[in-house]
Phi, psi and omega in degrees: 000155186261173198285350186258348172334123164293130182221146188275163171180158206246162201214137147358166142189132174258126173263159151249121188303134159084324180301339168201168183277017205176149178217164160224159194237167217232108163259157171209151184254105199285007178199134175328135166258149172277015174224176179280150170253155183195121194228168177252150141265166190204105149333140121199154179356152176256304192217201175242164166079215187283126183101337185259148179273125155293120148316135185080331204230313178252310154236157180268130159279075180297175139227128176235203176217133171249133168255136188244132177260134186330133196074357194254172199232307189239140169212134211260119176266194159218133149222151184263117176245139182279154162272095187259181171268023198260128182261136203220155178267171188299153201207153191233116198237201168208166158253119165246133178259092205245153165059064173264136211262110159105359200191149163267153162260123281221300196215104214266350199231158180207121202244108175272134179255122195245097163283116187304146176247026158224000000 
């Protein structure tokens, strides 16, 4: 990619279960853009079994979209992590990023850690 491309990436995150009904995540811009940027996320599965979080069952598999307004660097997504009584070990899921308007995307996946709260 070249050095004047605008290019987009989604940052790591650890959650704690049960702590709000919604967490957020962190989109970025590694330089202002003179135009709007507007890209979709999608929650989803990593894997199957012990350590991976399940659609539906850990988090919703929403798809949403973030908009970045012309001069800005950051923009704020939400995912919904559930809460259960289930005691479980940390588990991981990813934000896959597609479809980007005004920007490349940098870093297209991001790995959220749901620490369990019971």
């Amino acid at each position: 990619s070249s050095a004047d491309e605008v290019m987009v990436s989604v940052a790591d995150r650890t959650v704690t279960e049960g702590q709000h009904q919604f967490d957020l995540i962190y989109f970025r811009l590694n330089k202002p853009a003179d135009h709007p940027v507007k890209v979709s996320y999608t929650p989803k599965a990593l894997n199957s079994g012990s350590g991976y979080a399940t659609a539906g069952q850990d988090f919703k598999q929403r798809s949403s979209y973030i908009y970045f307004r012309p001069g800005t660097t950051l923009s704020i997504g939400i995912i919904h992590i559930t809460n259960d009584n289930t005691p479980e070990p940390t588990e991981t899921f990813q934000i896959e990023l597609t479809n980007p308007q005004g920007a490349q995307i940098a870093d297209k996946q991001a790995i959220i850690t749901i620490k369990d709260n019971d």
